[in-house]
PDB file with one MODEL, atoms N, CA, C and O in Angstrom:
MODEL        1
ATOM      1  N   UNK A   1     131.147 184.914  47.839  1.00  0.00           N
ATOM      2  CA  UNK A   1     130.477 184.150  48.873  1.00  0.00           C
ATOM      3  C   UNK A   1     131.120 182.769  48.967  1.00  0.00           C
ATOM      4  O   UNK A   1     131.299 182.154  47.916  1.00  0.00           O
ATOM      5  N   UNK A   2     131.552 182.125  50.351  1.00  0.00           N
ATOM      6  CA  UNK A   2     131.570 180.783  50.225  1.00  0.00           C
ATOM      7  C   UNK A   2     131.156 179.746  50.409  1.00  0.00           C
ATOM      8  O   UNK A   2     130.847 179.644  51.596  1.00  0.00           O
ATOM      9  N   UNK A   3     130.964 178.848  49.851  1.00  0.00           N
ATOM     10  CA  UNK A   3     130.495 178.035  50.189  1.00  0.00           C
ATOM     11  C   UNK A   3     130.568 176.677  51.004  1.00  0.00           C
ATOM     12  O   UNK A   3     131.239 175.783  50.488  1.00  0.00           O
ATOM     13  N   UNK A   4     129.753 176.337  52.619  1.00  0.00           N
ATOM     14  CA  UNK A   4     130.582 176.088  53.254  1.00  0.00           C
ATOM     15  C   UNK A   4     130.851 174.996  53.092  1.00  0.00           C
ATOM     16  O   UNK A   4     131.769 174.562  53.788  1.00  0.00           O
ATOM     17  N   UNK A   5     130.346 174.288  52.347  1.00  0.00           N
ATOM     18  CA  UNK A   5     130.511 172.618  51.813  1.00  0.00           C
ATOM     19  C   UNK A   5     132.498 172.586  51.505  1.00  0.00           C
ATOM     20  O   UNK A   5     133.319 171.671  51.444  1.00  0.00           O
ATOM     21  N   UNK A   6     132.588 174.202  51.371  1.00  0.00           N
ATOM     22  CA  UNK A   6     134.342 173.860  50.496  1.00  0.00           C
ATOM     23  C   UNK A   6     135.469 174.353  52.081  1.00  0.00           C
ATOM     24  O   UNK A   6     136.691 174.499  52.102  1.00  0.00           O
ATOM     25  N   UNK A   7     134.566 174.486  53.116  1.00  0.00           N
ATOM     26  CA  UNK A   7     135.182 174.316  54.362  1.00  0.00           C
ATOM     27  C   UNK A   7     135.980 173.290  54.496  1.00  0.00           C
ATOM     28  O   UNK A   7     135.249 172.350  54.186  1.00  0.00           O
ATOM     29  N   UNK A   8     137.267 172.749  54.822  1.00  0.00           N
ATOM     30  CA  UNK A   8     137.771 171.966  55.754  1.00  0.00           C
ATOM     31  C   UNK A   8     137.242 170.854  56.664  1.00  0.00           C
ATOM     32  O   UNK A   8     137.326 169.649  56.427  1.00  0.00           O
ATOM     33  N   UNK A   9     136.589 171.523  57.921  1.00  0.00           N
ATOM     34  CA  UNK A   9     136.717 171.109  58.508  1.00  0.00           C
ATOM     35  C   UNK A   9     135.101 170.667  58.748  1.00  0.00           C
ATOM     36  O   UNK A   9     134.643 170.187  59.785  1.00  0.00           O
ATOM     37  N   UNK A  10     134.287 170.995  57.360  1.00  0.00           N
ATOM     38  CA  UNK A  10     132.692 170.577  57.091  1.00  0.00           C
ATOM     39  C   UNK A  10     133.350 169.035  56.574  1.00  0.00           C
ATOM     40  O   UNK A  10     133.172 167.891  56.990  1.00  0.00           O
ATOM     41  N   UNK A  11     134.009 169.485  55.703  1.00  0.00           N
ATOM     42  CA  UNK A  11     134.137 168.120  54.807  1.00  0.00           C
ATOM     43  C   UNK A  11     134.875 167.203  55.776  1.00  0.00           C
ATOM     44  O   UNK A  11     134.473 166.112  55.372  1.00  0.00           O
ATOM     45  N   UNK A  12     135.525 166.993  56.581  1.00  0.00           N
ATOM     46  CA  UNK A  12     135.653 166.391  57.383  1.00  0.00           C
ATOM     47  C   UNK A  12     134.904 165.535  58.500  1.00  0.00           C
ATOM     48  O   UNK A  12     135.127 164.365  58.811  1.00  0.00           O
ATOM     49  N   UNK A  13     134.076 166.306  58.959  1.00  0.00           N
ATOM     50  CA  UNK A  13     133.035 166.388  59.674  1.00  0.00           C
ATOM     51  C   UNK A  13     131.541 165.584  58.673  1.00  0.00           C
ATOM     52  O   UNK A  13     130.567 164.961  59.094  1.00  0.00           O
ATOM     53  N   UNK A  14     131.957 165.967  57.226  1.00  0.00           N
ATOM     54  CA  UNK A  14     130.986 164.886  56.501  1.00  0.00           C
ATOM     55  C   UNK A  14     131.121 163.589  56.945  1.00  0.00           C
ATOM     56  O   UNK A  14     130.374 162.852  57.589  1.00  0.00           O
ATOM     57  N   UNK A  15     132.537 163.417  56.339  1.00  0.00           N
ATOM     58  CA  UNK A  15     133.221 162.374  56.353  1.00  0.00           C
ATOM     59  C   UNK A  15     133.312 161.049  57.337  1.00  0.00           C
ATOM     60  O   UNK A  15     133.318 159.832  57.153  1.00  0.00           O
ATOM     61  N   UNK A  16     133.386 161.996  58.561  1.00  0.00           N
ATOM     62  CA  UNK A  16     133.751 160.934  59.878  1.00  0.00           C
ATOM     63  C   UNK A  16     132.069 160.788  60.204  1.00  0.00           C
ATOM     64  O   UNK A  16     131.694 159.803  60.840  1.00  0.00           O
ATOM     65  N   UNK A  17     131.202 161.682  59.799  1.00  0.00           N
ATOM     66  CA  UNK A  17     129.888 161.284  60.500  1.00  0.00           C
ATOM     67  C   UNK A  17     129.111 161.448  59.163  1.00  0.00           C
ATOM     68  O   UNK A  17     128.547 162.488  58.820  1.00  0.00           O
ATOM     69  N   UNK A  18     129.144 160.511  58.588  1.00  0.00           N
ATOM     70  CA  UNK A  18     127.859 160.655  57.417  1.00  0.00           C
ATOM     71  C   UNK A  18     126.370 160.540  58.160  1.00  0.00           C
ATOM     72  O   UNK A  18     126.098 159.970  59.217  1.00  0.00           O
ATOM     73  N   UNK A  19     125.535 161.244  57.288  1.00  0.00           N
ATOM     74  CA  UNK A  19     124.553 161.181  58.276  1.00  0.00           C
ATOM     75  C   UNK A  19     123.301 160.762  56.558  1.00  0.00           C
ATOM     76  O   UNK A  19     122.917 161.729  55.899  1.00  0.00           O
ATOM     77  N   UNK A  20     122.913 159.437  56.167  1.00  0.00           N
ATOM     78  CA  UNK A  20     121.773 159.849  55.267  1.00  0.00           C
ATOM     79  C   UNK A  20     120.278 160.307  55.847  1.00  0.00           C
ATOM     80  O   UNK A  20     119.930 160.423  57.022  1.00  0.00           O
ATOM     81  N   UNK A  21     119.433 160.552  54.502  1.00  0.00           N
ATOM     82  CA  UNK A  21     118.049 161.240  54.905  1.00  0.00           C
ATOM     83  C   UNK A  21     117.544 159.715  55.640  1.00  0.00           C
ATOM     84  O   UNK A  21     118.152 158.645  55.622  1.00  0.00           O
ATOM     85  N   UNK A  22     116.488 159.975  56.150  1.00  0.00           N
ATOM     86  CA  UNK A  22     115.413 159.317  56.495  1.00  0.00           C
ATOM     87  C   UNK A  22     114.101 159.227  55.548  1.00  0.00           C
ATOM     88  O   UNK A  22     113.446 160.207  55.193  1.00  0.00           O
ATOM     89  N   UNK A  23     113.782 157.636  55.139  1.00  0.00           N
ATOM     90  CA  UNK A  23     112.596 157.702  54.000  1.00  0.00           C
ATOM     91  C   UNK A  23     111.540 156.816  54.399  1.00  0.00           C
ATOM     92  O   UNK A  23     110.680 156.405  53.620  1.00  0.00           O
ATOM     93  N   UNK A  24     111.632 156.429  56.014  1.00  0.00           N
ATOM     94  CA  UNK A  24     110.523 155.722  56.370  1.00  0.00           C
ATOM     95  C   UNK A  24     109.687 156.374  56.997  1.00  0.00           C
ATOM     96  O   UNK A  24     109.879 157.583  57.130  1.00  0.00           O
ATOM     97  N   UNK A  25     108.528 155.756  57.557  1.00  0.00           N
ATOM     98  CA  UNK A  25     107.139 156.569  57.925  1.00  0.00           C
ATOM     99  C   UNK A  25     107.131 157.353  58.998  1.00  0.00           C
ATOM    100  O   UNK A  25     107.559 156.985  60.092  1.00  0.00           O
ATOM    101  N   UNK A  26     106.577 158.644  58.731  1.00  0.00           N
ATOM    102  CA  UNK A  26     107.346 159.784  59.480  1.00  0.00           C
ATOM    103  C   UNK A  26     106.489 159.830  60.804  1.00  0.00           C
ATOM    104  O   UNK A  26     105.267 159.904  60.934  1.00  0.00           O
ATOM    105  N   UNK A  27     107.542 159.760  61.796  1.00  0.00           N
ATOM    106  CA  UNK A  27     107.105 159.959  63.123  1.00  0.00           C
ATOM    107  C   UNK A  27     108.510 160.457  64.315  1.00  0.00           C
ATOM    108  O   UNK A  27     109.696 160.159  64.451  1.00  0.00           O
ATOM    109  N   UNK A  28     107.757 161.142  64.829  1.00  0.00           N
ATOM    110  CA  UNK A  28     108.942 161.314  65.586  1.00  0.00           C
ATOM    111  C   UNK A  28     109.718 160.355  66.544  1.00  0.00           C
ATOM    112  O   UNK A  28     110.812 160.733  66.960  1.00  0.00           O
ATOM    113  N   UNK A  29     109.217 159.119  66.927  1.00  0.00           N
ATOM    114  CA  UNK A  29     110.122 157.870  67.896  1.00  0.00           C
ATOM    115  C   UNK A  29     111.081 157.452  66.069  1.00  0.00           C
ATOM    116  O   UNK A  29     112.306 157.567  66.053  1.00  0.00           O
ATOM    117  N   UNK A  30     110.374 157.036  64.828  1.00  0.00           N
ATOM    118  CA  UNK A  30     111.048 156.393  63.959  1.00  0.00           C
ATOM    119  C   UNK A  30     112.197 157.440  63.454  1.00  0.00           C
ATOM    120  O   UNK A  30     113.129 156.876  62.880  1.00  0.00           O
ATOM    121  N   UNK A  31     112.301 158.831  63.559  1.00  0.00           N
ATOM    122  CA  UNK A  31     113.349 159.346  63.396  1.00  0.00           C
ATOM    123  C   UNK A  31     114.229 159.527  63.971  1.00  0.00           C
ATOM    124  O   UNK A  31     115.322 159.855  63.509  1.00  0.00           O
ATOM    125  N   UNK A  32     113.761 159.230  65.954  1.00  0.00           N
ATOM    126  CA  UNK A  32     115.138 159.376  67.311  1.00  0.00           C
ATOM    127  C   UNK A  32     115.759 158.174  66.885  1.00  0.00           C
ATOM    128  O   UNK A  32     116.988 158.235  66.843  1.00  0.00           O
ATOM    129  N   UNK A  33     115.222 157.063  66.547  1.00  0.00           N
ATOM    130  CA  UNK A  33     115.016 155.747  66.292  1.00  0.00           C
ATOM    131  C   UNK A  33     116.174 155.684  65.163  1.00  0.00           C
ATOM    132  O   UNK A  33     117.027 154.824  65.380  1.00  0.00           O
ATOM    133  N   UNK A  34     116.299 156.275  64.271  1.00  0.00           N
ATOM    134  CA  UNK A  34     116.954 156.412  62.892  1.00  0.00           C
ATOM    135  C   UNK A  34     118.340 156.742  63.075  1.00  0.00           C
ATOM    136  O   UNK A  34     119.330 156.075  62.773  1.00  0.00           O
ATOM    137  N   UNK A  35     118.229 158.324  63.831  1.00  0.00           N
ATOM    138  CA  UNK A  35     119.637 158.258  64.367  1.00  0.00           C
ATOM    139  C   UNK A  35     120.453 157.666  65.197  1.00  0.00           C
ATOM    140  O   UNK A  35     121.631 157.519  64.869  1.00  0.00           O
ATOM    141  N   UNK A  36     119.918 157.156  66.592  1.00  0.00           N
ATOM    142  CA  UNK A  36     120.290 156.301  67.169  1.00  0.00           C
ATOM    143  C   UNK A  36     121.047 155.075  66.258  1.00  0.00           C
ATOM    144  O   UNK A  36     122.146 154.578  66.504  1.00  0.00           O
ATOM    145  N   UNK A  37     120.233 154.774  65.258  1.00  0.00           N
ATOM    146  CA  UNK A  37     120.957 153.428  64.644  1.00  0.00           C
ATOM    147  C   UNK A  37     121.901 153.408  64.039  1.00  0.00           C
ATOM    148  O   UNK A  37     122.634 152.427  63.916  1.00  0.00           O
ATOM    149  N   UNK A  38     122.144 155.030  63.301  1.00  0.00           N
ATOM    150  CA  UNK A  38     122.819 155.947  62.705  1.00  0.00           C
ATOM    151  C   UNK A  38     124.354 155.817  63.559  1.00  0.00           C
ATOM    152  O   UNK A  38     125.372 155.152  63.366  1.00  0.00           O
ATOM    153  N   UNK A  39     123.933 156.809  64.580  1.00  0.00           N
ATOM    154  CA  UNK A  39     124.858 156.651  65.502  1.00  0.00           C
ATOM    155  C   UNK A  39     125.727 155.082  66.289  1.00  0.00           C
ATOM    156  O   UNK A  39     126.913 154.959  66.593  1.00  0.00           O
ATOM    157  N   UNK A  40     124.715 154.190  66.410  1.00  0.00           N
ATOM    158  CA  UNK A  40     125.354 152.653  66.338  1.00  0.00           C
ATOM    159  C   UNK A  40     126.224 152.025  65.228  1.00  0.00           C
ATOM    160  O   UNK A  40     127.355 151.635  65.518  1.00  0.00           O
ATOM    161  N   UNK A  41     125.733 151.905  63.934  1.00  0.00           N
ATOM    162  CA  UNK A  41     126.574 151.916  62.898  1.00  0.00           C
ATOM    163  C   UNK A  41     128.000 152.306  62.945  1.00  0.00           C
ATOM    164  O   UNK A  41     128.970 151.623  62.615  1.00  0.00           O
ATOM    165  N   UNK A  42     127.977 153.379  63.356  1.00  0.00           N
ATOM    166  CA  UNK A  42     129.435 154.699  63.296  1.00  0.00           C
ATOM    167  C   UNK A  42     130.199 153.948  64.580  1.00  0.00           C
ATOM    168  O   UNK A  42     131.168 153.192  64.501  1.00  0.00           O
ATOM    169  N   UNK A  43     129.775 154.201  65.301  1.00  0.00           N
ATOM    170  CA  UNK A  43     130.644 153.422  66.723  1.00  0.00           C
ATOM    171  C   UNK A  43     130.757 152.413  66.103  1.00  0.00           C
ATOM    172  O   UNK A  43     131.772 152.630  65.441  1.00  0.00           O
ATOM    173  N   UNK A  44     130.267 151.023  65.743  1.00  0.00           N
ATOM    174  CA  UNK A  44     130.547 150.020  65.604  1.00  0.00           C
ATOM    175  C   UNK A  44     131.837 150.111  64.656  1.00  0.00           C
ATOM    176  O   UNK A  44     132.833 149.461  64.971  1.00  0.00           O
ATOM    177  N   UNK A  45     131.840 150.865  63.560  1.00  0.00           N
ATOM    178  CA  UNK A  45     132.743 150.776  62.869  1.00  0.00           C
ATOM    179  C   UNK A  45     133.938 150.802  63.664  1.00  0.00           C
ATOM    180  O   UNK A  45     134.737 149.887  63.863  1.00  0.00           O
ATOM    181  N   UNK A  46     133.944 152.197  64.168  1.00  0.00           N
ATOM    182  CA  UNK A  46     135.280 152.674  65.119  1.00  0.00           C
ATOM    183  C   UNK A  46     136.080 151.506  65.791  1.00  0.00           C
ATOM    184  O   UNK A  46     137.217 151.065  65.627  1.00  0.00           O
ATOM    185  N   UNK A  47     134.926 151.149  66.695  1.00  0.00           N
ATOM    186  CA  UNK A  47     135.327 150.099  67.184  1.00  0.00           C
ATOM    187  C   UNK A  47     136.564 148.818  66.701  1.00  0.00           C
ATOM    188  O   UNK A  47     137.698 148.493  67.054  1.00  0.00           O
ATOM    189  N   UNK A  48     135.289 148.266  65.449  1.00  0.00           N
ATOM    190  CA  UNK A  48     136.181 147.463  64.437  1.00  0.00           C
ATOM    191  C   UNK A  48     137.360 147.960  63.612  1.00  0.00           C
ATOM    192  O   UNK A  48     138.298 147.212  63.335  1.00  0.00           O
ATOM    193  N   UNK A  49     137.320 148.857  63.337  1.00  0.00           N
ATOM    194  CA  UNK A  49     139.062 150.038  63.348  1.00  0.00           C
ATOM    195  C   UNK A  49     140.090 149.286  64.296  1.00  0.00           C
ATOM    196  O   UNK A  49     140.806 148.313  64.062  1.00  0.00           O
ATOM    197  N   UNK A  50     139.964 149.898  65.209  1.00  0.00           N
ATOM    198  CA  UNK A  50     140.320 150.075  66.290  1.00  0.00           C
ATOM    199  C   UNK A  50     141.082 148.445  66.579  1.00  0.00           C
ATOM    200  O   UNK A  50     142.269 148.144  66.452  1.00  0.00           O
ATOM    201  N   UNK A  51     140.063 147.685  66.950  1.00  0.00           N
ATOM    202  CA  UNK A  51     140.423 146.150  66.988  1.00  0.00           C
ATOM    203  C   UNK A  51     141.374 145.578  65.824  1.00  0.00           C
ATOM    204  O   UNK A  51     142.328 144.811  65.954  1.00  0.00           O
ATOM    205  N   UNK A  52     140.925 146.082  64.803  1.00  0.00           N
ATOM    206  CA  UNK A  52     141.329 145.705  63.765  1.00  0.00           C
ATOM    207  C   UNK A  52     143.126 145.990  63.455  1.00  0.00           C
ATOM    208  O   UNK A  52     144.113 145.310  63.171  1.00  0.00           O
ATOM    209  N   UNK A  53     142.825 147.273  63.687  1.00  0.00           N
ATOM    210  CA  UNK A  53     144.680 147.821  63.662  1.00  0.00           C
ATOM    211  C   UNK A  53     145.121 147.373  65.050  1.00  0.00           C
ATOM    212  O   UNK A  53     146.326 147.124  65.002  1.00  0.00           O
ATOM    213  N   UNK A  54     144.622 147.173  66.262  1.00  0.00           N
ATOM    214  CA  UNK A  54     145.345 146.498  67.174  1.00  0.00           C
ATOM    215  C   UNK A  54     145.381 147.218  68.691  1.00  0.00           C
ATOM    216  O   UNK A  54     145.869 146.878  69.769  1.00  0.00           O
ATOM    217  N   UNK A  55     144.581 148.441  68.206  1.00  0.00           N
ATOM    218  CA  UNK A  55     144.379 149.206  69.545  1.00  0.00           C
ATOM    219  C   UNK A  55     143.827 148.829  70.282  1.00  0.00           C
ATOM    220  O   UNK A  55     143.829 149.504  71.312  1.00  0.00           O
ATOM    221  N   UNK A  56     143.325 148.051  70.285  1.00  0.00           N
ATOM    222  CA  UNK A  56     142.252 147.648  71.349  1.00  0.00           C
ATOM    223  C   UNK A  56     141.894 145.943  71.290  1.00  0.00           C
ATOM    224  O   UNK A  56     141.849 145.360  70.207  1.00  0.00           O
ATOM    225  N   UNK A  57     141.684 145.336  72.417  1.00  0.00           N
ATOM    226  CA  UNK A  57     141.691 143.919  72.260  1.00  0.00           C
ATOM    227  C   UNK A  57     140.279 143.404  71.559  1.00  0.00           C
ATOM    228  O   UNK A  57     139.240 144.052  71.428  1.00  0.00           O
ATOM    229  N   UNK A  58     140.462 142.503  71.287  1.00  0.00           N
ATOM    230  CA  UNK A  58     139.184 141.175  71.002  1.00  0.00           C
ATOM    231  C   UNK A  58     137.993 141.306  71.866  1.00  0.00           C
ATOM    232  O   UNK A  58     136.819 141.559  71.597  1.00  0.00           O
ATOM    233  N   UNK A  59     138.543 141.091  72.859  1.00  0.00           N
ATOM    234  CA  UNK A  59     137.663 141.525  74.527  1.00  0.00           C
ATOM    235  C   UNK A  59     137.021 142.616  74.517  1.00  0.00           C
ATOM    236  O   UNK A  59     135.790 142.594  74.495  1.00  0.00           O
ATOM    237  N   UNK A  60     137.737 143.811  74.532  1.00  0.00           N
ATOM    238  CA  UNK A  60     137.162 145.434  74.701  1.00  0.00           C
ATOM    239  C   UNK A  60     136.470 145.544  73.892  1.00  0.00           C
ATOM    240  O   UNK A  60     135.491 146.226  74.196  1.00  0.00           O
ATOM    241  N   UNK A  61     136.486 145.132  72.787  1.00  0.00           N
ATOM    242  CA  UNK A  61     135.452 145.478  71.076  1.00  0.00           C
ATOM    243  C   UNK A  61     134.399 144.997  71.653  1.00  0.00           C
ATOM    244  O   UNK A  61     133.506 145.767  72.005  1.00  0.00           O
ATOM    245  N   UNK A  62     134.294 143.513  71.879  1.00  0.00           N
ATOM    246  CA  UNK A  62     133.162 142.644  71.804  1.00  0.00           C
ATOM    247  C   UNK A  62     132.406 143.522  73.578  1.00  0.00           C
ATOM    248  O   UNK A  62     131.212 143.725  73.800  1.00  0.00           O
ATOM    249  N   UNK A  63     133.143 143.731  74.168  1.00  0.00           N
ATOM    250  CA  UNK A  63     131.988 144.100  75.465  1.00  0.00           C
ATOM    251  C   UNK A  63     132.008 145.508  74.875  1.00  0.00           C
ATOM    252  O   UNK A  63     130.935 146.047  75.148  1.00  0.00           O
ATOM    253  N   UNK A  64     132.580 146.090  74.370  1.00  0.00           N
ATOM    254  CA  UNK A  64     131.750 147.793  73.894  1.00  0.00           C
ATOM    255  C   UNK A  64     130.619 147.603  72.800  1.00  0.00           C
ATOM    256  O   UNK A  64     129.731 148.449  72.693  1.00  0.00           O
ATOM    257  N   UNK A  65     130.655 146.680  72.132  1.00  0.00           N
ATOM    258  CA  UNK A  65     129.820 146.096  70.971  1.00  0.00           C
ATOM    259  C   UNK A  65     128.564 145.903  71.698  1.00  0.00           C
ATOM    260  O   UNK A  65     127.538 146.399  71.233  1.00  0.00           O
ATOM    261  N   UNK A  66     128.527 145.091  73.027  1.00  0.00           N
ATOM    262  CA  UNK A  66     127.333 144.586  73.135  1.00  0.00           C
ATOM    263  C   UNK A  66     127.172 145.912  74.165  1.00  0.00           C
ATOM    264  O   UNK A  66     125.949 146.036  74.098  1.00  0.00           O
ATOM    265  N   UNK A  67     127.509 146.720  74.851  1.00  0.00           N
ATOM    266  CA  UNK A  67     126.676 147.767  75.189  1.00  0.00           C
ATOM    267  C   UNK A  67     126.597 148.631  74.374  1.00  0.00           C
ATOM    268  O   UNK A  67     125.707 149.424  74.684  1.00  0.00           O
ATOM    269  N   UNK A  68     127.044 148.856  73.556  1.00  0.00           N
ATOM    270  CA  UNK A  68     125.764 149.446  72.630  1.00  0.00           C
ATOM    271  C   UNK A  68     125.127 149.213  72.022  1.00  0.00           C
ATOM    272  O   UNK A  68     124.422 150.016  71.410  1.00  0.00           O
ATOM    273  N   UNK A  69     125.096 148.006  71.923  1.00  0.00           N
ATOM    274  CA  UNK A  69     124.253 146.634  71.262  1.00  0.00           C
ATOM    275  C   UNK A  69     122.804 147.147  72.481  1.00  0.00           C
ATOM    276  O   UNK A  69     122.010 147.974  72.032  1.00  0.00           O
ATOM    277  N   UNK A  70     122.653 146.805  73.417  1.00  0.00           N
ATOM    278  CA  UNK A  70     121.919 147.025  74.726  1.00  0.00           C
ATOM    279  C   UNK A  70     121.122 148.283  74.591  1.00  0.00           C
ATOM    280  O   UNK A  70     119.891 148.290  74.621  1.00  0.00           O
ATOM    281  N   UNK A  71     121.956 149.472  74.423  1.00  0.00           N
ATOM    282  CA  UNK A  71     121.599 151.163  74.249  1.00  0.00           C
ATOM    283  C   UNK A  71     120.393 151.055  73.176  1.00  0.00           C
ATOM    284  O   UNK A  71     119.279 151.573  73.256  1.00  0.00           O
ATOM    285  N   UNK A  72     120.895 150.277  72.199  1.00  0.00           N
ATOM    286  CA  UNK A  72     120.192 150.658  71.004  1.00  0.00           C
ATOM    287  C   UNK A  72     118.665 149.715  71.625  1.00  0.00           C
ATOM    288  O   UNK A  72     117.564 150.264  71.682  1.00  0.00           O
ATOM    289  N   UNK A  73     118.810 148.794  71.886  1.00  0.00           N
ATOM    290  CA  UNK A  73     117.666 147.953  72.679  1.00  0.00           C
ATOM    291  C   UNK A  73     116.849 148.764  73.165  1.00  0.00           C
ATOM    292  O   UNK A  73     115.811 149.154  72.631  1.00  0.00           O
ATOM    293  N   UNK A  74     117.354 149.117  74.397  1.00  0.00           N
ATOM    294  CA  UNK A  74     116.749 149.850  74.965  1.00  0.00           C
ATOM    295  C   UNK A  74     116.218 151.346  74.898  1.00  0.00           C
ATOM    296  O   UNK A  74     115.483 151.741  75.803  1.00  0.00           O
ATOM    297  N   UNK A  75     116.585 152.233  73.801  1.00  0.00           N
ATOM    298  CA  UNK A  75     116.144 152.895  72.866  1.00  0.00           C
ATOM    299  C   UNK A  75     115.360 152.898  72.125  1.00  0.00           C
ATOM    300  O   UNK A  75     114.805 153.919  71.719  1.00  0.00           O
ATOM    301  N   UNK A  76     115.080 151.594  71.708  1.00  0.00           N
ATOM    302  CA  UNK A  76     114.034 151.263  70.951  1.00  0.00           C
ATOM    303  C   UNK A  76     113.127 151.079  71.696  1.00  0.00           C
ATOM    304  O   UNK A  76     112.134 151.786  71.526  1.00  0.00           O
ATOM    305  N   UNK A  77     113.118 150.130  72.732  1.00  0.00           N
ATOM    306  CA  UNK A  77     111.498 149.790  73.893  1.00  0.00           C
ATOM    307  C   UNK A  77     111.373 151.200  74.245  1.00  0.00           C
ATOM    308  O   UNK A  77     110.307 151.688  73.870  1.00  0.00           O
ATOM    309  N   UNK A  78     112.059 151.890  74.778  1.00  0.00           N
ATOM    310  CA  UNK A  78     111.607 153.491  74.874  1.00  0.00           C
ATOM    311  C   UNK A  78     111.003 154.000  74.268  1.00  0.00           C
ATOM    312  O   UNK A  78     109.872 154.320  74.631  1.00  0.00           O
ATOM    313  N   UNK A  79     111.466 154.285  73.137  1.00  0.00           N
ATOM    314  CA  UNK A  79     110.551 154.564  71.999  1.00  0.00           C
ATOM    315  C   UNK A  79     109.075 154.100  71.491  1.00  0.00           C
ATOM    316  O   UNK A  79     108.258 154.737  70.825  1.00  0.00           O
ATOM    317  N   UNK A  80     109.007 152.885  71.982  1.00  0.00           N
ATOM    318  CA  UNK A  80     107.901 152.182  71.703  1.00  0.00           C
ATOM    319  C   UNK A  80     108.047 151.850  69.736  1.00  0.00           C
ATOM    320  O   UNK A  80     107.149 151.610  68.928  1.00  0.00           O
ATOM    321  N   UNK A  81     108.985 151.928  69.608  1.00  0.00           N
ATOM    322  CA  UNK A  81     108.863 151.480  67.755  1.00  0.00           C
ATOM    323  C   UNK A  81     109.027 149.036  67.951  1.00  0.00           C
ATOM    324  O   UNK A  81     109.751 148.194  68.483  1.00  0.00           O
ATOM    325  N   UNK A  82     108.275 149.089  67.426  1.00  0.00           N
ATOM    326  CA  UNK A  82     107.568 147.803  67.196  1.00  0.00           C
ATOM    327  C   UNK A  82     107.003 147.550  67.981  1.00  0.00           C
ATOM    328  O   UNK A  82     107.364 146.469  68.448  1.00  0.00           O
ATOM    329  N   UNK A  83     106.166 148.001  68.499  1.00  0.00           N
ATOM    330  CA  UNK A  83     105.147 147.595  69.355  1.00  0.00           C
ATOM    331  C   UNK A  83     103.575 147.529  68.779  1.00  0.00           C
ATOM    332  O   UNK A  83     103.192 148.432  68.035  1.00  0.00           O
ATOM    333  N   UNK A  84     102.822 146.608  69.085  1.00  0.00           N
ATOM    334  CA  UNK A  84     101.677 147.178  68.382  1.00  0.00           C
ATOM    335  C   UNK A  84     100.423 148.062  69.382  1.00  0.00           C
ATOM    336  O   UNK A  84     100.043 148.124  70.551  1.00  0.00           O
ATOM    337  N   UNK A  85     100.167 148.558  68.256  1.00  0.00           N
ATOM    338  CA  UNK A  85      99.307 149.618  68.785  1.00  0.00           C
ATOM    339  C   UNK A  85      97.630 148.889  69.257  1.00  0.00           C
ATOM    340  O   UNK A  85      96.751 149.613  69.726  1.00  0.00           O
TER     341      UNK A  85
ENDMDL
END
């Protein structure tokens, strides 16, 4: 039997998208909420890659930064997470 953790292209796929658990109070907006931020993190990095080795300007980082800077904003008021009840 194998196991698919000793896949290729799993471990890869770990790699470029780590994903940890979630250990805060369980609801379903705080977990869309989780990945979303999840997913912000990861772009941001790329991004700073990216800038960093030279692919991409100063400029392009910082305005892709702040829209998804924005996404995540507005993801959140969607969600309604900090709001009081």
């Amino acid at each position: 039997m194998v196991n698919p953790s000793d896949r290729p292209d799993v471990e890869k796929q770990n790699m470029l998208y780590p994903r940890m658990t979630y250990h805060g109070k369980f609801a379903p907006p705080n977990l869309v909420f989780n990945a979303n931020l999840q997913e912000f993190a990861q772009r941001i990095n790329y991004i700073c890659n990216l800038e960093t080795a030279g692919k991409i300007s100063t400029e392009s980082a910082y305005e892709q930064i702040k829209s998804l800077w924005h996404q995540l904003k507005k993801s959140r008021k969607d969600l309604g997470i900090g709001e009081e009840k």
